[in-house]
C-alpha positions in Angstrom: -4.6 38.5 -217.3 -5.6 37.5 -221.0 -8.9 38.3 -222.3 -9.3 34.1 -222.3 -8.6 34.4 -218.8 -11.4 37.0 -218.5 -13.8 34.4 -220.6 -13.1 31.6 -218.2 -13.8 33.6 -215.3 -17.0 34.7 -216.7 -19.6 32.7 -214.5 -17.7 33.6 -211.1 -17.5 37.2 -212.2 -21.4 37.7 -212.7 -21.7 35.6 -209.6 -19.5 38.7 -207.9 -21.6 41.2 -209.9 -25.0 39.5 -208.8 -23.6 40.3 -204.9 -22.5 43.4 -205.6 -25.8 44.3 -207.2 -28.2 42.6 -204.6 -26.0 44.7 -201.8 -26.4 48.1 -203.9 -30.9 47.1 -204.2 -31.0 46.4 -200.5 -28.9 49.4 -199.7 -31.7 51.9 -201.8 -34.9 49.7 -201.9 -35.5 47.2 -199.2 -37.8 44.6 -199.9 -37.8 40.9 -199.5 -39.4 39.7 -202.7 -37.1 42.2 -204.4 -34.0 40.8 -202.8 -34.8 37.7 -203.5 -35.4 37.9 -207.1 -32.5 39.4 -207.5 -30.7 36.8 -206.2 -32.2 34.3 -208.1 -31.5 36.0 -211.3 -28.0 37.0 -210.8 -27.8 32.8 -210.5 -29.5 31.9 -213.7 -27.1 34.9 -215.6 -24.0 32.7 -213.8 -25.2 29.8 -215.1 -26.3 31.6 -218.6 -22.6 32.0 -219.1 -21.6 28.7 -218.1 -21.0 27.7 -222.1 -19.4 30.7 -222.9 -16.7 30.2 -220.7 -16.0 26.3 -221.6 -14.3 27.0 -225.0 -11.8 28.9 -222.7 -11.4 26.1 -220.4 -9.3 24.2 -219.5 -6.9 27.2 -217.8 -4.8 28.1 -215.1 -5.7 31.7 -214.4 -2.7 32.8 -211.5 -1.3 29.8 -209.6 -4.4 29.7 -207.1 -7.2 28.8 -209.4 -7.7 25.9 -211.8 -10.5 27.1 -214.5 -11.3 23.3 -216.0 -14.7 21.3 -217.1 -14.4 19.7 -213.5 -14.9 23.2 -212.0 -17.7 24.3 -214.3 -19.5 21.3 -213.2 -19.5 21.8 -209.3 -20.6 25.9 -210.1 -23.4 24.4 -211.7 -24.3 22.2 -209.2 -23.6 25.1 -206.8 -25.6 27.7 -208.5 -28.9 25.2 -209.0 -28.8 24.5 -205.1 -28.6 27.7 -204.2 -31.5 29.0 -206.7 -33.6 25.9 -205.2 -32.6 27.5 -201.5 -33.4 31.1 -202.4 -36.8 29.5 -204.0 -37.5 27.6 -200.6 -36.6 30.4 -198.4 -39.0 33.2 -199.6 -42.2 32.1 -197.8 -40.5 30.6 -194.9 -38.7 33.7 -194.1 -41.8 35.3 -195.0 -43.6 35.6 -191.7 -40.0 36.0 -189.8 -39.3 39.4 -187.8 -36.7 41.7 -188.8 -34.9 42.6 -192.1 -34.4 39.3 -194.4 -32.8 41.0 -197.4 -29.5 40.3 -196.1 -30.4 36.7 -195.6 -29.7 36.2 -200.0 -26.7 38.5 -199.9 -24.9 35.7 -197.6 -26.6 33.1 -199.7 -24.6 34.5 -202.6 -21.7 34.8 -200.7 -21.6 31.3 -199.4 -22.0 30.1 -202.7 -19.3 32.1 -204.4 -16.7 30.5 -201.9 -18.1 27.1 -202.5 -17.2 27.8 -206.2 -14.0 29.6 -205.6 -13.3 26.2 -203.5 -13.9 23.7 -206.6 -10.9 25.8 -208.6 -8.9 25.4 -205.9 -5.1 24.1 -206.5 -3.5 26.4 -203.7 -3.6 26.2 -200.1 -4.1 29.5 -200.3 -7.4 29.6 -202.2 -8.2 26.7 -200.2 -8.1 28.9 -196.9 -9.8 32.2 -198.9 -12.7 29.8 -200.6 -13.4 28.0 -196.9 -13.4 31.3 -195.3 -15.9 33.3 -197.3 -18.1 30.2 -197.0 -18.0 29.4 -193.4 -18.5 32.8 -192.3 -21.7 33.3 -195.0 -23.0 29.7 -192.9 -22.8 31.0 -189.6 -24.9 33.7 -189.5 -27.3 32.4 -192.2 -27.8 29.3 -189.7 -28.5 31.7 -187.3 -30.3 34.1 -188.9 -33.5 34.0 -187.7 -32.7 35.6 -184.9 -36.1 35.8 -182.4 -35.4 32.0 -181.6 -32.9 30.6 -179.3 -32.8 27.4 -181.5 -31.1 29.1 -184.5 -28.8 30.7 -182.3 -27.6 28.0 -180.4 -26.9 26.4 -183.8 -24.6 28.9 -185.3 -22.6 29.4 -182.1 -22.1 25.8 -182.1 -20.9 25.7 -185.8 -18.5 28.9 -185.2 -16.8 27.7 -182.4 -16.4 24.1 -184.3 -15.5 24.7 -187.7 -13.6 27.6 -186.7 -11.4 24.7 -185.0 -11.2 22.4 -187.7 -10.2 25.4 -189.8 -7.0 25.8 -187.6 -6.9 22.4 -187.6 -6.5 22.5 -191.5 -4.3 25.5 -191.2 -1.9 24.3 -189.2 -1.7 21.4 -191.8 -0.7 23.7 -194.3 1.8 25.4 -192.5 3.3 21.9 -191.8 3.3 21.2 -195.1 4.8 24.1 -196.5 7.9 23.3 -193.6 8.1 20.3 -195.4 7.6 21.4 -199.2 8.7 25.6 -199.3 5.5 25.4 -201.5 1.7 25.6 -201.4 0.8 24.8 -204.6 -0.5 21.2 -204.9 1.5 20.0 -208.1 4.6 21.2 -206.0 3.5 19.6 -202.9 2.3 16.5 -204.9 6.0 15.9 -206.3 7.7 16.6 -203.2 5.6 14.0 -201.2 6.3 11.8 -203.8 10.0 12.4 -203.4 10.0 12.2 -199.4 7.3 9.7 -198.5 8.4 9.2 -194.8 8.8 12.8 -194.4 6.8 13.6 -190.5 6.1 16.9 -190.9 4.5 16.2 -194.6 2.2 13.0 -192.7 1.5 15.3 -189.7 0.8 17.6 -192.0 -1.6 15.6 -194.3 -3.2 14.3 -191.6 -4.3 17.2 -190.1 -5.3 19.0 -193.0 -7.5 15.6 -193.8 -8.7 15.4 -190.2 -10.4 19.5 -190.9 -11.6 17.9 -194.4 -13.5 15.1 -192.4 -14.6 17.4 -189.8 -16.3 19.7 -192.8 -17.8 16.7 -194.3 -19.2 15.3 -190.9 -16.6 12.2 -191.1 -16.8 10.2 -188.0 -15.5 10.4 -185.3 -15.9 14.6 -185.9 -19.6 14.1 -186.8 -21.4 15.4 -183.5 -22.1 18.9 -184.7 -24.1 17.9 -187.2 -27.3 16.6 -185.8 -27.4 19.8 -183.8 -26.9 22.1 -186.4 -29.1 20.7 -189.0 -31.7 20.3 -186.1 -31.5 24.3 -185.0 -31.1 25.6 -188.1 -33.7 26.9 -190.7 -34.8 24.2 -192.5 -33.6 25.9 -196.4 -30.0 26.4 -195.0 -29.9 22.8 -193.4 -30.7 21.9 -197.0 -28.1 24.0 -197.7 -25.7 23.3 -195.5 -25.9 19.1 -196.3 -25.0 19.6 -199.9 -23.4 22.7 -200.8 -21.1 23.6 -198.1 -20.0 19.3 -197.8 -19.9 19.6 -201.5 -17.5 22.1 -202.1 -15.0 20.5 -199.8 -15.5 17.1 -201.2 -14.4 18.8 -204.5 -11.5 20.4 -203.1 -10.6 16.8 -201.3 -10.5 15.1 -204.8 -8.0 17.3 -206.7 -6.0 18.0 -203.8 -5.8 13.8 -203.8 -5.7 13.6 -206.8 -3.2 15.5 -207.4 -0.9 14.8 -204.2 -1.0 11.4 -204.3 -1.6 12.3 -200.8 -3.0 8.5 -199.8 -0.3 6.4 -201.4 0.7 7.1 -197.9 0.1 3.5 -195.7 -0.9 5.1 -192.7 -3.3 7.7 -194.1 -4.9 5.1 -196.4 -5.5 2.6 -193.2 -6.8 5.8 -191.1 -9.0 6.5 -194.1 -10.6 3.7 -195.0 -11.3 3.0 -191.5 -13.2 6.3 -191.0 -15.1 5.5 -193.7 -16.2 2.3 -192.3 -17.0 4.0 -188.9 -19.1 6.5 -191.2 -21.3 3.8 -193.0 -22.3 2.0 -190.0 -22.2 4.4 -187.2 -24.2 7.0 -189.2 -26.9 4.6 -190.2 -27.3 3.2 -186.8 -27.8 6.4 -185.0 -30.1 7.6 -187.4 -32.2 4.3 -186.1 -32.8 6.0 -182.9 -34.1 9.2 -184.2 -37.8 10.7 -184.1 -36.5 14.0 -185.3 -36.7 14.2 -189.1 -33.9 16.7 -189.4 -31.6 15.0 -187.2 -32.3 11.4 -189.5 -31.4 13.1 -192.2 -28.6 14.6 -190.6 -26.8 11.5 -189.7 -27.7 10.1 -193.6 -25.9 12.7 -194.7 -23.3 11.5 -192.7 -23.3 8.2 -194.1 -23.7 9.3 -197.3 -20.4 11.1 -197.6 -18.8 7.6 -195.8 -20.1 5.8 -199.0 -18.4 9.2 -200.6 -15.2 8.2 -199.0 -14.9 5.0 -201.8 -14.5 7.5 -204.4 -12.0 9.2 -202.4 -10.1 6.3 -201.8 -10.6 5.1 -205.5 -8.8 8.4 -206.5 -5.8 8.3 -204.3 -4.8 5.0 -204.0 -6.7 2.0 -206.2 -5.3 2.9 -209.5 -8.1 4.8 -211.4 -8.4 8.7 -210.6 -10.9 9.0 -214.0 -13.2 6.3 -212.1 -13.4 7.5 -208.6 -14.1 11.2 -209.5 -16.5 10.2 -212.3 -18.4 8.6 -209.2 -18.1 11.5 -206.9 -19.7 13.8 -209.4 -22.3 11.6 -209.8 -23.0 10.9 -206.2 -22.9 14.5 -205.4 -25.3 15.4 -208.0 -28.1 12.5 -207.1 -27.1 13.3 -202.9 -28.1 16.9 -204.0 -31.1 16.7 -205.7 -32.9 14.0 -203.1 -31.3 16.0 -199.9 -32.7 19.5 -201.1 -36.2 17.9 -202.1 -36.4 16.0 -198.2 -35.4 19.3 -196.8 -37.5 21.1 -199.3 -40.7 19.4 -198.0 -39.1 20.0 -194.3 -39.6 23.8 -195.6 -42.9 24.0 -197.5 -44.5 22.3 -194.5 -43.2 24.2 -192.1 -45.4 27.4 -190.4 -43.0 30.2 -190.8 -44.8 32.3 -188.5 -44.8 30.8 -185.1 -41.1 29.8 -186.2 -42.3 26.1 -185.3 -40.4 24.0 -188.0 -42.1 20.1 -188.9 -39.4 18.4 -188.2 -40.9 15.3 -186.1 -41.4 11.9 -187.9 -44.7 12.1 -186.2 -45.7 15.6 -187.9 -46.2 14.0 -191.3 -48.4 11.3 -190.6 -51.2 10.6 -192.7 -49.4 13.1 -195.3 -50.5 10.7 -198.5 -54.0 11.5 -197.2 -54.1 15.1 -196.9 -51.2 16.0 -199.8 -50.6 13.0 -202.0 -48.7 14.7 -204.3 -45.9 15.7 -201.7 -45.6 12.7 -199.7 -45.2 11.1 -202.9 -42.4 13.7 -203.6 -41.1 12.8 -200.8 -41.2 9.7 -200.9 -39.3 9.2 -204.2 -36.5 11.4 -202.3 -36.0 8.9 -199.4 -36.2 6.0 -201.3 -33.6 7.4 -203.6 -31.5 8.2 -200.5 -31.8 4.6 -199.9 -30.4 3.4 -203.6 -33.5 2.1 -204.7 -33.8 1.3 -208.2 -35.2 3.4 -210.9 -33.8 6.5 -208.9 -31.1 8.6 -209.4 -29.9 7.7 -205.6 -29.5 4.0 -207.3 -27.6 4.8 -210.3 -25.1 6.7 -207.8 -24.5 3.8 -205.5 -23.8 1.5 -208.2 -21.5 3.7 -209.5 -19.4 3.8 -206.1 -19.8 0.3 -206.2 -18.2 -0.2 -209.5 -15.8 1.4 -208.5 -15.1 -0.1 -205.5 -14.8 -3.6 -207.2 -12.3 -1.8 -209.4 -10.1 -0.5 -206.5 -10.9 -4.2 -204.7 -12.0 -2.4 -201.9 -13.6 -5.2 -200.4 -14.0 -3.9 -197.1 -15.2 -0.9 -197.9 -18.0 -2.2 -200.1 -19.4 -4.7 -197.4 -19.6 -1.5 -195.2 -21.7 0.3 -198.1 -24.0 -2.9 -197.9 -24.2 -3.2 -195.0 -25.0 0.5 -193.8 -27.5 1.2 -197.2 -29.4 -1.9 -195.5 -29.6 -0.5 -192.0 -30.7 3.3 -193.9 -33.5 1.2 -195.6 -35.4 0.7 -192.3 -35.4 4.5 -191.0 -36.1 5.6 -194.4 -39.2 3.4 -194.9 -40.6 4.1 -191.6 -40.9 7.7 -192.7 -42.7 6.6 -195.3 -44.8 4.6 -193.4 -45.7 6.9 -191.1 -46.8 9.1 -194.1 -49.3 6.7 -195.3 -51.3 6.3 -192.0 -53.4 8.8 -190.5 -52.2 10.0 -187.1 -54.5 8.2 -184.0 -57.8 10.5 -182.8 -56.3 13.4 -185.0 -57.4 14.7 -189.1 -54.4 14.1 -191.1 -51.6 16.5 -191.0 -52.5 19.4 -193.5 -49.6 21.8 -194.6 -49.4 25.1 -193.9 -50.1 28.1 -196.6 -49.3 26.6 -200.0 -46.4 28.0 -202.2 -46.5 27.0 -205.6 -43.0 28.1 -206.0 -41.5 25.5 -203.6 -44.0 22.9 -204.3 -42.9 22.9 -208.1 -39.4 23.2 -207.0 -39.5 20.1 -205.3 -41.6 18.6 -208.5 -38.6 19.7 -210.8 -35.7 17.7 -208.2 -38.1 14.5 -208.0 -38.4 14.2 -211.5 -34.7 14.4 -211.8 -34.2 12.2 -209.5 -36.7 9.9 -211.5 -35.5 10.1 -215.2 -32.1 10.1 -214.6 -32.4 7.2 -212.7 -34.3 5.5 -215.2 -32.3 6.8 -218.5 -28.9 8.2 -217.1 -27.0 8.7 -219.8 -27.0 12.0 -220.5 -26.0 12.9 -216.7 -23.2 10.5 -217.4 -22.1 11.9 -220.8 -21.7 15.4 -219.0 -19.8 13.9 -216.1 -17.2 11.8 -218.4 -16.4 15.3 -220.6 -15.9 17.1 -217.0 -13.7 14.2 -215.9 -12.0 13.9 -219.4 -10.6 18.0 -219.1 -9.9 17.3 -215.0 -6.8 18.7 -214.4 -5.7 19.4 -218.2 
């Protein structure tokens, strides 16, 4: 390796170095506030980096990883969610039993193979990246460990993922029967070569079919409710963007770089799934009185409207398009999901371990605390696409480039499923501006002024950038611009 090399891979080695160095303070000095403040300065000094290592970029450093503008993007979006999750998670773990340090050592783990997973142009990185993340999830969704809840959770999300990762694997090894090679470019010109090749559809469909379990596609959506429901509330946060994030990057250059949906019969299965997606995850969000679980199954449709981009990239004729409209939808689906879980966090009583999760819990909220339940309403009506929000400018964009691709179909299913999420989103808000029957309004428990002006900083993103965009949208072209150069 070159001393460029070195440069490029500056952000992901201080992330390494801020592990490393969080393991060796907990191992001498135990101490929660300690553990996590070393956590969330080993983040900022990543993302200090960040433009030091962009005048190396773009650069193949060994044929695993792809060091490009694309994958500096996603470790910034990476490293800011999981500064706003170690933020979140210091007073809620605060009144938890047990040792927490370790809780931000897995944080920082999960979100160095979420990063390693946005370089990724090898199956085999693929496998290493999805690995160091899952296993970080499952015990931080677990992790606190005096309630069955938690539990219950993780043990659900082990025995799943762990079979949509031999689902994926299995893919791979089909794959390479087809191709002798794992690299993407390699696999990319040998589908191209052999298009009705079974072992290379098999193949691609099973590896997509672990992709869409990941990324809660329907029909493997199920788990998702019931994780996001048992888990803390910081690591369902978590969980929604970061972990879906980083395999929705990997899904975009492996497609775009495969050609992977020029393929009839994948395309049809795929655009159908997303259909499902929009419509089935809006409507079973209807019948929810659990706030975790409606925002579970949004999440669910919001990586269906997610699915256009996809689609955009692998088959409707422009790649530059479709990812400059995934980037932006994962950075407005970001911001808005960590502030609604954020509030989920900061209102929760972390001692009892008694999370307020019910619709019901946050009535008369714009009595009591005005200023979040108006933070939190800006975050569900930008999950909705209302103008003058971020969420807005992100769904146009899809659709823009849906009427590009002439994905008509597709588009009607993003209208008609953003029109069902209206209704379960406004009747949270709703709820919030009444005060609940015979009772005082809700107040929150102990105030933090670190996660109440954490959530402050992600609402007013979400409200200048969706009233003046245009520097988010400079940054994204320049990423898109290097993708893949």
């Amino acid at each position: 390796m070159t001393a460029l090399d070195y440069q490029a891979l500056l952000p992901y080695l201080v992330l390494t170095g801020a592990l490393v160095s969080a393991l060796l303070v907990v191992s001498f000095k135990r101490g929660h506030a300690l553990a996590a403040s070393v956590t969330v300065v080993g983040l900022l000094a990543s993302l200090a980096v960040v433009p030091s290592s962009l005048s190396a970029l773009p650069r193949t450093v060994t044929p695993l990883v792809r060091l490009d503008d694309y994958a500096a993007y996603l470790f910034v979006l990476f490293a800011v969610a999981a500064i706003v999750t170690a933020l979140l998670s210091h007073r809620y773990l605060r009144g938890r039993r047990g040792e927490l340090e370790e809780y931000y050592l897995l944080l920082l783990g999960a979100t160095l193979g979420a990063a390693a997973l946005a370089t990724a142009v090898h199956f085999g990185t693929v496998l290493l990246g999805l690995e160091i993340l899952s296993i970080c999830l499952y015990t931080l969704i677990g992790y606190p460990e005096e309630h069955h809840a938690p539990l219950e959770s993780a043990l659900k999300y082990l025995v799943l993922s762990g079979v949509a990762s031999t689902t994926m694997l299995f893919g791979m090894a089909l794959i390479y029967i087809a191709t002798g090679a794992l690299d993407f470019e390699s696999v990319g010109n040998a589908l191209a070569a052999s298009q009705q090749n079974a072992y290379l559809l098999v193949g691609h469909g099973l590896f997509l079919a672990g992709i869409a379990f990941k990324i809660s596609l329907v029909p493997l959506h199920m788990w998702t409710p019931d994780v996001y429901q048992g888990a803390p509330a910081p690591v369902s946060g978590y969980l929604a963007t970061v972990s879906k994030g980083a395999v929705v990057a990997v899904a975009l250059r492996y497609v775009a770089t495969t050609d992977a949906l020029e393929s009839g019969p994948l395309l049809t299965a795929i655009s159908a799934v997303a259909v499902l997606t929009m419509v089935i995850g809006n409507l079973l969000a209807l019948l929810q009185t659990n706030l975790k679980r409606i925002l579970a199954y949004s999440s669910i449709a919001h990586f269906g409207y997610l699915l256009i981009a996809l689609v955009v990239v692998g088959a409707a004729g422009d790649p530059a398009l479709g990812i400059e409209a995934a980037l932006v939808y994962l950075t407005a689906y970001f911001a808005m999901t960590l502030a609604a879980f954020g509030i989920v966090t900061i209102s929760s009583d972390a001692e009892d371990g008694r999370e307020m999760d019910r619709v019901e819990d946050y009535a008369g909220l714009f009595w009591s605390r005005p200023a979040v339940a108006f933070g939190f309403t800006i975050a569900l009506l930008s999950l909705a696409g209302i103008p003058l929000t971020l969420g807005f400018i992100a769904k146009f964009y899809l659709f823009t480039a849906g009427i590009a691709g002439t994905l008509w179909m597709l588009l009607w299913a993003l209208i008609i499923g953003s029109g069902i999420g209206l209704f379960y989103y406004l009747r949270v808000v709703f709820v919030m501006t009444r005060p609940p029957d015979g009772l005082e309004p809700v107040t929150m428990h102990s105030r933090t002024r670190t996660g109440e002006s954490t959530i402050a900083v992600l609402v007013v993103i979400l409200i200048a950038f969706g009233v003046y965009p245009t520097p988010l949208i400079d940054v994204v072209r320049d990423a898109v611009a290097a993708f893949g150069g």
